[in-house]
N, C-alpha and C positions, 0 to 999 in steps of 0.2 A: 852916606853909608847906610843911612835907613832905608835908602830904596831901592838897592844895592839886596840885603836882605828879604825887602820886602820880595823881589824880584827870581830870589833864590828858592823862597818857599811859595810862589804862584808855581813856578818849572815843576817844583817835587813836587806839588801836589795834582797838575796834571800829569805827570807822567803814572802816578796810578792811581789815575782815574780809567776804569778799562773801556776798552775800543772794541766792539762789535764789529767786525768783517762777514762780510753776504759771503753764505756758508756756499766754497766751489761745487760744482757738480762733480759725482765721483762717475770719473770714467773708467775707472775698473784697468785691467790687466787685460785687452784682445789680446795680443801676442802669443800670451799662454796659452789661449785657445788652438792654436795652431792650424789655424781653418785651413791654409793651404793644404795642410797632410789632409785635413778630413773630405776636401772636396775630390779627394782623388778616389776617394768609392763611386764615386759619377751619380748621388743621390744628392737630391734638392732639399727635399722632405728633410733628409739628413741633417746638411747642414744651417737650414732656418730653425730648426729646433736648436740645433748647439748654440745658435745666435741666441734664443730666445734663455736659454741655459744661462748665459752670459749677463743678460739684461733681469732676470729673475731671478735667480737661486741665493737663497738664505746664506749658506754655505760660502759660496762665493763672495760675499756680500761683507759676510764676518771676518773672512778673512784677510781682504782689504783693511779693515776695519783696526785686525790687529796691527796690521803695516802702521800704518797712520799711529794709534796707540804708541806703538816700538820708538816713532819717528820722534815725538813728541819726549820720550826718555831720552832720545839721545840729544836733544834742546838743553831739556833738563839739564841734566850730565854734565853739558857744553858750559852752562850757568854757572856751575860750579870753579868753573877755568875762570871767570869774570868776576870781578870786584863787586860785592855788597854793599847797596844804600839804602838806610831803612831813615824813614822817620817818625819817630814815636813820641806824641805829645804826653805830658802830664803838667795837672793841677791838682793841688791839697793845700790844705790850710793846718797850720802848724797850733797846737792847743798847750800850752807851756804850763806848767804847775804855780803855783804862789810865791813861791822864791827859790830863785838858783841862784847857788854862790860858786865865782870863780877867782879864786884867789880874794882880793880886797874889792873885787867888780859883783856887787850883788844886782842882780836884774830880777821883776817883779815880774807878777804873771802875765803874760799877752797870750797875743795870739797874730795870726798871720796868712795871707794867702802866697802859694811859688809857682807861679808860670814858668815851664821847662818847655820848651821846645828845640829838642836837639836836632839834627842829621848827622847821621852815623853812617861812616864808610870802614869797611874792611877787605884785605884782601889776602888769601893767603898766596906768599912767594912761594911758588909751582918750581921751587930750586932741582930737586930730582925729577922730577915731571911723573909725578902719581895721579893726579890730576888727566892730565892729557891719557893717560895709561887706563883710567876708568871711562874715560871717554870714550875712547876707542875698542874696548871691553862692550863697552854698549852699544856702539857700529856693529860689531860682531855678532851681538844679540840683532840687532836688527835685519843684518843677510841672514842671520837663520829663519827670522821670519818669514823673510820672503819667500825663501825655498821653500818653508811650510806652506806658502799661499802659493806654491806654483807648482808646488804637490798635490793640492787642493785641488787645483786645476785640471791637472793630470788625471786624477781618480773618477771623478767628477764628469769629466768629458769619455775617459775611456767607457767608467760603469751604462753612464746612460746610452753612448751610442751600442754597447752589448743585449745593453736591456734593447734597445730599437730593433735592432737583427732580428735578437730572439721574440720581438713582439709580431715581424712580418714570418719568423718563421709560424708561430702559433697561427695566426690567418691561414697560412697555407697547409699549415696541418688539421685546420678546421674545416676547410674546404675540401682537403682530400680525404676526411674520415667523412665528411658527409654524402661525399662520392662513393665512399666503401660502403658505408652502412645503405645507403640504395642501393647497391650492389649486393651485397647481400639479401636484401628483402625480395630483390629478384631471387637468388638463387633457395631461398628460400620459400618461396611460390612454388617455383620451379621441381623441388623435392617433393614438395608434398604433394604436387601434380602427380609425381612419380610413385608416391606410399599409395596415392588413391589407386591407382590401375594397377599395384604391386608390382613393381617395378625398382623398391627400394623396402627394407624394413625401416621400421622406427624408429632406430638407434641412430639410421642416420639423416631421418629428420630433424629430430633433438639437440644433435650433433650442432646440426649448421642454426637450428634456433639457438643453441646458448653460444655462437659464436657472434650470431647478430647481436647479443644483450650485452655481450663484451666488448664488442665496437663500439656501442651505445655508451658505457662507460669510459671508455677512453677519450670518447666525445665530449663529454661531461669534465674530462682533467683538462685540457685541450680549453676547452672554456674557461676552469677557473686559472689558468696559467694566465691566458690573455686578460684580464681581468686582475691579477694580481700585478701585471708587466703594467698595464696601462697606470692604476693606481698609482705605482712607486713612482713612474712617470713625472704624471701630474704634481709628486711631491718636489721633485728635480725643479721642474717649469712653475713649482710655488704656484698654482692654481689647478682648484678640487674637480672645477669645471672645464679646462682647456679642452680639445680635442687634438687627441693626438696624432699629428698628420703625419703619413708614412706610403712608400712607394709597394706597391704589387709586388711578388716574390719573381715575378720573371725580369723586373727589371735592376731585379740585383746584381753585381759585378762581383767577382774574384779579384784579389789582389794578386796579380802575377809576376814572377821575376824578380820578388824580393830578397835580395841578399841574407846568404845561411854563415857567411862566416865574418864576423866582427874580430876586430878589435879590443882588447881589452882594456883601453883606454876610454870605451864606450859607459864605463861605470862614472866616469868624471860629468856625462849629463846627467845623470841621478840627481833629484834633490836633495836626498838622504845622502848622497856622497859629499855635495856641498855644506850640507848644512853641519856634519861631521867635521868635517876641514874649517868652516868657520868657528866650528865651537871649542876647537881646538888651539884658535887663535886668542878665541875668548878668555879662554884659561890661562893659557900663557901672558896674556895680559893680565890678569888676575893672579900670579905668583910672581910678580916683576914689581904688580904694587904692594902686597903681602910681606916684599923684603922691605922694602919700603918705607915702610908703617914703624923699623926699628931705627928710622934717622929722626933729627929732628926737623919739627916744621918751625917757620918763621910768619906770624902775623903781621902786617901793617895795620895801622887802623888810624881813626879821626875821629873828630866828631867839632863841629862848627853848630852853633844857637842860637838862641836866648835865654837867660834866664833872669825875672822880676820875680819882683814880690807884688806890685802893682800893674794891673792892665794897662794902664796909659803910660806907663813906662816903660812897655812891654820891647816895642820899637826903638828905645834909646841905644846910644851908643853904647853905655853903660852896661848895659845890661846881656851886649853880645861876648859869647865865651869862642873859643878855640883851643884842642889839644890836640896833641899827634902822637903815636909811637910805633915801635915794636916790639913785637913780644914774640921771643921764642919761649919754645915746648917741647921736653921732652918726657915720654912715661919712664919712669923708674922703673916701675916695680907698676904690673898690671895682672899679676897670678898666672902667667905665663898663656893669657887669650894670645898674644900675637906671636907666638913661638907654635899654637896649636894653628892657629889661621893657617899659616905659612902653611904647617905639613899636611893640613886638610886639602889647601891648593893644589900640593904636589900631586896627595892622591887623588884629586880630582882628573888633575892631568893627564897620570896613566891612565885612572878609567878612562876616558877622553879618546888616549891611543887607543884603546883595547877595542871600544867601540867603532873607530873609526875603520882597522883593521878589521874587525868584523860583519862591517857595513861593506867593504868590498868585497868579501868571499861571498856572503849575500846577494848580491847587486851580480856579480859573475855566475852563480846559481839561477838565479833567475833568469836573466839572459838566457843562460845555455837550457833551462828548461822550457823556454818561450821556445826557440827555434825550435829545440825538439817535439815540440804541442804542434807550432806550426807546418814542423815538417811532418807531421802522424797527422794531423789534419788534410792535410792538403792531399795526401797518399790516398788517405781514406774516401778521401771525395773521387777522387778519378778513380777509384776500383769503383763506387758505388752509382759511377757515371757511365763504369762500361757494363756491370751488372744490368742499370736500367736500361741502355740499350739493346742488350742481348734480352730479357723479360719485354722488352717494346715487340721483336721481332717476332716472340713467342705467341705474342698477344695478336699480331697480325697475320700470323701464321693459322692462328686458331679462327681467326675473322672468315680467311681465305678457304678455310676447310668445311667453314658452316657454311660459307658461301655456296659450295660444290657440294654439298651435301655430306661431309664424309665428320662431320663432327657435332654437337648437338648445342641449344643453345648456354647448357651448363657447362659446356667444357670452355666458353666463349669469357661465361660471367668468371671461372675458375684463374681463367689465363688474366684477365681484365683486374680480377682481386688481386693479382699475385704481383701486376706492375704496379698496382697503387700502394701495396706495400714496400717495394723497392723505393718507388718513386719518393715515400716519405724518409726512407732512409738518404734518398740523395738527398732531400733538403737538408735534413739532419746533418748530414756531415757538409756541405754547402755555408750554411750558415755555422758550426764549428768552424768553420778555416776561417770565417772572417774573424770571427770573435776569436780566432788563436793569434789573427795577426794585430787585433786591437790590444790583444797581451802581450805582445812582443814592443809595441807599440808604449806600450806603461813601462814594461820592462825595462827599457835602453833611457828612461828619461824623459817623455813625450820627445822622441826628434824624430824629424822626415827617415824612416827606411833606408827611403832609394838613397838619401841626401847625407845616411850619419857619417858613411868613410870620407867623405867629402873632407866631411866637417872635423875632423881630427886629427 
């Protein structure tokens, strides 16, 4: 029997003793990433930065992070469903006074030591299953998380490939105001050539100088944009240093052919429509245990030892105990907390609906104002695609006229200014459509365009 025991408390006392596991490597969430939709801009640059997005960002990183946290509550939680073993030693020595009398038995003063070493098991009978109902409350909490981390995902990937657009759009607005502004310095040579032999007054030499010092300035915004773009960047890619690699503005693509009319079923890829719908579940799991809470619970318990007054008696037969029971419980009287719990739940609940309900008018809002961005985007770009054409022609017209004599070299630089201003308004609305369709793109949920009525 003694080694029997002995045998009982070697188990319990390795089983907590704690086990260190070689921490997994966190492979994060690709999927989220959705690189098949991003590879379809036909940019390279594009999508090794959204890799690099993936493998660095802070953000990203935490957000997994909570996953994992979440994961870990709902163990917990699970614990709870499962029987308790604790084992709690205690030793003291007992200090008696000079004489106790019990009935005709007088006993004189001693003293003593009591070796106690229990194992205590309890369990609570999970009779209505409130237990399982908190558990699953905390499943619940856990898809919400996730949806938060593939929200994350979504915002994450949409913002920085926006900010990438708009950082080759600044390149190419930087190149073409440095195009204007030597254009200008021509045509401004060229004037004052004109004031010298009077051929022009003054007013409109001045004229075309303070239009050059207003290029020059636009130059200078144009600058600190790309430079603000790049910074936020580098914070995305979590390195102050990286270089941000990116494709030339001619080798940018349109998204074409992408579907203007959805589904309104297209709100159920939403995270925020998921994570609604889960927290919805949450709650109702959480007023199912609330009624709950007014039955009674029933404890099992135990508890198997030793207890001596002597160390080397410690081990004896003598000295091992054993009890068992149950115990039920009910509150009588608790100043009415679980009559207020209850109806806190309930009204948690309808908030719960309200928002959820509101998460879809939202979610259908957006949507319908993404196509509409996208579709005034895309509009925009092709009138400012035939504009440039039609200012191309102007400009060649005027080439052909200097050529034959019949037009001067200012009316050349004049026609030459007038497409480079065009020309930035097509990149302007160019790079708009894409980043209207990267909005539409967030909008529906992060899902493939071409691929969402598929998928519904």
């Amino acid at each position: 029997m003694k080694k029997i025991f002995t045998l009982i408390f070697i188990i319990t006392l390795a089983a907590f003793t704690p086990v260190f596991a070689a921490d997994k490597k966190n492979e994060g969430h690709l999927e989220y990433m959705n690189i098949q939709w991003w590879e379809k801009f036909g940019d390279e640059n594009l999508t090794n930065n959204l890799l690099k997005l993936y493998e660095k960002n802070y953000d990203l990183k935490n957000a997994a992070l909570k996953v994992k946290e979440n994961e870990q509550a709902v163990k917990m939680q699970f614990a709870n469903e499962l029987p308790q073993i604790s084992l709690s030693g205690d030793l003291s020595r007992d200090l008696r006074g000079p004489y106790q009398q019990y009935g005709s038995l007088a006993i004189p003063n001693y003293s003593q030591y009591n070796y106690l070493l229990p194992i205590t098991a309890g369990y609570e009978v999970d009779i209505w299953g409130s237990n399982r109902l908190r558990t699953k409350s905390v499943k619940q909490q856990l898809e919400m998380v996730k949806q938060a981390e593939r929200a994350t995902y979504i915002a994450l990937t949409s913002d920085f490939a926006s900010n990438y657009f708009n950082l080759i759009k600044a390149d190419e607005f930087l190149a073409l105001q440095e195009e204007l502004i030597k254009t200008q310095e021509d045509i401004v040579a060229k004037t004052a050539d004109k004031y010298n032999i009077g051929l022009c007054s003054i007013n409109e030499l001045l004229s075309e100088e303070r239009m050059l010092t207003t290029l020059k300035e636009e130059k200078n915004l144009h600058i600190k944009t790309r430079e603000i773009l790049i910074n936020a960047m580098r914070v995305y890619l979590a390195d102050s240093a990286d270089n941000i690699e990116r494709s030339g503005y001619e080798n940018v693509n349109l998204m074409k052919d992408i579907p203007l009319e959805y589904s309104t079923d297209i709100i159920s890829n939403r995270p925020d429509f998921l994570q609604e719908e889960a927290n919805i579940k949450r709650i109702g799991f959480d007023v199912r245990v609330a009624k709950r809470e007014f039955l009674p619970k029933f404890v099992i318990y135990g508890q198997i030892g030793l207890n001596a007054y002597h160390l080397d008696t410690l081990f004896n037969s003598a000295s091992q105990f054993f009890n068992a029971g149950v115990m039920p419980s009910i509150d009588l009287f608790s100043g009415g907390r679980k009559i207020a719990l209850l109806k806190f739940k309930k009204l948690e609940y309808q908030e719960a609906l309200n928002s959820y309900q509101k998460t879809i008018l939202e979610g259908i809002k957006e949507v319908n104002s993404g196509i509409a961005e996208y579709k005034t985007a895309s509009d925009n770009y092709n009138e400012s695609f035939k504009r440039l054409g039609i200012q191309g022609k102007i400009y060649s017209l005027a080439q052909d006229k200097h050529d034959i004599g019949t037009a001067s070299d200012l009316d050349v630089l004049f026609a030459k200014e007038a497409y480079l201003a065009i020309k930035k308004e097509e990149v302007s609305n160019k790079i708009n459509s894409l980043i209207s369709t990267i909005g539409l793109y967030k909008a529906a949920g992060g899902v493939d365009l071409y691929k969402i009525n598929e998928n519904l």
